[in-house]
C-alpha positions in Angstrom: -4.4 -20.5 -5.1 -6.4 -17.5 -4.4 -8.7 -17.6 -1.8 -12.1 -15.5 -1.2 -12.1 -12.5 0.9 -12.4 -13.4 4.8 -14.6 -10.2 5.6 -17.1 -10.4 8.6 -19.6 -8.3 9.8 -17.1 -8.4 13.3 -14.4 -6.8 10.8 -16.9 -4.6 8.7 -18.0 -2.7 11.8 -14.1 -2.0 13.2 -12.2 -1.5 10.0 -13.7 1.2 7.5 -11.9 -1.0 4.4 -13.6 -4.6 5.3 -16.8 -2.3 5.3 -16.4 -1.0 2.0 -15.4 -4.4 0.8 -18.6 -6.0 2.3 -20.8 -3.3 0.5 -21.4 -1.9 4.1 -20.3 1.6 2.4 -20.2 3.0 0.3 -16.7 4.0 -2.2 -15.9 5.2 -5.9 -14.4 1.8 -6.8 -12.2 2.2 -10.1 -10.9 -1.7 -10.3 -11.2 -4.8 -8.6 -10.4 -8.7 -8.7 -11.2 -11.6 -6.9 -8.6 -10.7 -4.1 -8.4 -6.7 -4.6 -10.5 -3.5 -4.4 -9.2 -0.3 -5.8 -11.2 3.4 -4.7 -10.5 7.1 -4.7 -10.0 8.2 -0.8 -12.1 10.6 0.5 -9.4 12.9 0.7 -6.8 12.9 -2.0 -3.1 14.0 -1.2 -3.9 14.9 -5.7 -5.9 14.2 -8.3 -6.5 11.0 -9.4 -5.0 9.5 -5.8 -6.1 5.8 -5.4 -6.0 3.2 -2.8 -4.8 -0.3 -4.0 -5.9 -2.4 -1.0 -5.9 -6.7 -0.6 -9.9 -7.8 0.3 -8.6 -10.3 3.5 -8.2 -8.4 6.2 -4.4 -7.6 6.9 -2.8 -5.2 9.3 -0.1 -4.1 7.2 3.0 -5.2 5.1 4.2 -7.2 7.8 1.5 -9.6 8.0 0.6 -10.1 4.5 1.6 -13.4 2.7 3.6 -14.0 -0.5 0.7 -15.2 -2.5 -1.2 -11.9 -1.5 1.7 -9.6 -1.6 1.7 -10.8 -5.6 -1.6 -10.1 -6.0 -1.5 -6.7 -4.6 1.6 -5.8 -6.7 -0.6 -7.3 -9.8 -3.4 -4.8 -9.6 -1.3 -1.8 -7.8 0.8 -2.2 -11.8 -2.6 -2.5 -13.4 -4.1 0.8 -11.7 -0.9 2.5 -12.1 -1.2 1.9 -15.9 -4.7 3.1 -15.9 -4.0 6.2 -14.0 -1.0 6.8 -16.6 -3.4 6.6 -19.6 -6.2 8.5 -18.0 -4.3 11.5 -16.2 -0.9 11.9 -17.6 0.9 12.8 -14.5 4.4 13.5 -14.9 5.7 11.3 -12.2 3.6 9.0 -9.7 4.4 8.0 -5.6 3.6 4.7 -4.5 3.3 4.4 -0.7 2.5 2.1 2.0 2.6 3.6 5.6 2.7 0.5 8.0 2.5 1.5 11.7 0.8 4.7 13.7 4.2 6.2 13.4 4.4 5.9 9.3 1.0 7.9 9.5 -1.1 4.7 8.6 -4.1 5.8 10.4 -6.4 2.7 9.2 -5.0 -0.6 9.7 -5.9 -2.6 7.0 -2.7 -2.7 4.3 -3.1 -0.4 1.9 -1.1 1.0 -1.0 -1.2 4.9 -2.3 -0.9 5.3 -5.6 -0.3 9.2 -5.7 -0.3 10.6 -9.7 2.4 13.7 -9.1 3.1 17.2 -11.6 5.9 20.0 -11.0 3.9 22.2 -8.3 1.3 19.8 -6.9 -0.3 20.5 -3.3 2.0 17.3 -2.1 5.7 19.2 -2.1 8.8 17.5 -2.2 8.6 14.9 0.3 12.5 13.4 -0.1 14.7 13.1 0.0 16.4 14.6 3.0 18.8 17.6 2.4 21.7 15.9 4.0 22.8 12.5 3.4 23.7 9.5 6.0 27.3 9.8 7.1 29.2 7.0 5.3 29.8 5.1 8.9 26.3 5.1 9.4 25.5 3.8 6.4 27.7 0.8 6.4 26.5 -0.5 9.7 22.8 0.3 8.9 23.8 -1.7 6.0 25.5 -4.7 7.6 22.0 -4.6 10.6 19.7 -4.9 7.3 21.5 -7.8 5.6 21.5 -9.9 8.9 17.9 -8.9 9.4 16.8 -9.9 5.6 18.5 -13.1 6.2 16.9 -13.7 9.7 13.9 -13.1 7.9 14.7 -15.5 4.8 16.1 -18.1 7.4 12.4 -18.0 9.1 10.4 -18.1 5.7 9.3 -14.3 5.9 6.6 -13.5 4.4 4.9 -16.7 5.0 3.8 -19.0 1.5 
C-alpha cells in the first residue's frame, strides 16, 4: 500500500528536499514515482552523481519503514541501471550517511548513487590500510548479532 507524499509547507520551508518535492524549488529531476524523487545535487562528488531520496519526510535510515525502505531500493536499482546505460562508469558507490557524524548534512534520508572511473576527483575512500584485529572482530561480531536480533525481536523497521 503506498501512500502519497506527507509534504507541508511546515516541512518545505525547514528541509531543502520536502521543498523540492513540493515544487517550492527548483532541481534537475532524472526519475520519479509515486513515492520517490531522483535529482542531480548541486554539487556532485562525479559526474553523473544522483540523489535517490523517499517523498515522506524521513530523518534517516533509522526511521524509515519496510514498505518505504522497498520502494527506495526499487528506484535506487532503476537509476542505477540508467546511469549504467547512459555513462558507463566503471564501478558505482552507493551511500547513505545517517547522522551529523556520517557527514549527512540534510536530514531527510537520502541515498548517493556515485558513478566511479580509475582516477576520479572522489579517491579511494576504503577500505582502511589495516584490518580489525581478529579479537575485535569477534566481539564486534557477537554485539551485532544480539543487536540485529534486539532489533528483529521489536519488529525493526516497523511494517
Amino acid at each position: 500500500m503506498t501512500m502519497e507524499p506527507e509534504v507541508t509547507n511546515a516541512s518545505a520551508s525547514i528541509c531543502d528536499f520536502c521543498s523540492i518535492i513540493a515544487g517550492e524549488s527548483a532541481a534537475e529531476v532524472i526519475y520519479e514515482t509515486a513515492s520517490t524523487i531522483s535529482f542531480l545535487p548541486l554539487n556532485p562528488a562525479t559526474y553523473g552523481h544522483t540523489l535517490v531520496v523517499p517523498k515522506n519526510h524521513v530523518r534517516d535510515i533509522w526511521e524509515i519503514n519496510l514498505e518505504a525502505a522497498n520502494e527506495l531500493m526499487a528506484a535506487t536499482l532503476q537509476v542505477a541501471h540508467g546511469i549504467r546505460l547512459a555513462l558507463k562508469p566503471e564501478g558505482l558507490n552507493l551511500i547513505n550517511s545517517s547522522g551529523a557524524v556520517a557527514t549527512q548534512t540534510i536530514f531527510h534520508l537520502h541515498i548517493h548513487l556515485v558513478p566511479r572511473w580509475e582516477n576520479d576527483r572522489v579517491g579511494k575512500i576504503w577500505p582502511p590500510d589495516r584490518p580489525l584485529p581478529e579479537a575485535v572482530r569477534e566481539e564486534l561480531a557477537e554485539g551485532m548479532r544480539e543487536g540485529i536480533e534486539t532489533a528483529r525481536r521489536s519488529r525493526l523497521p516497523s511494517q
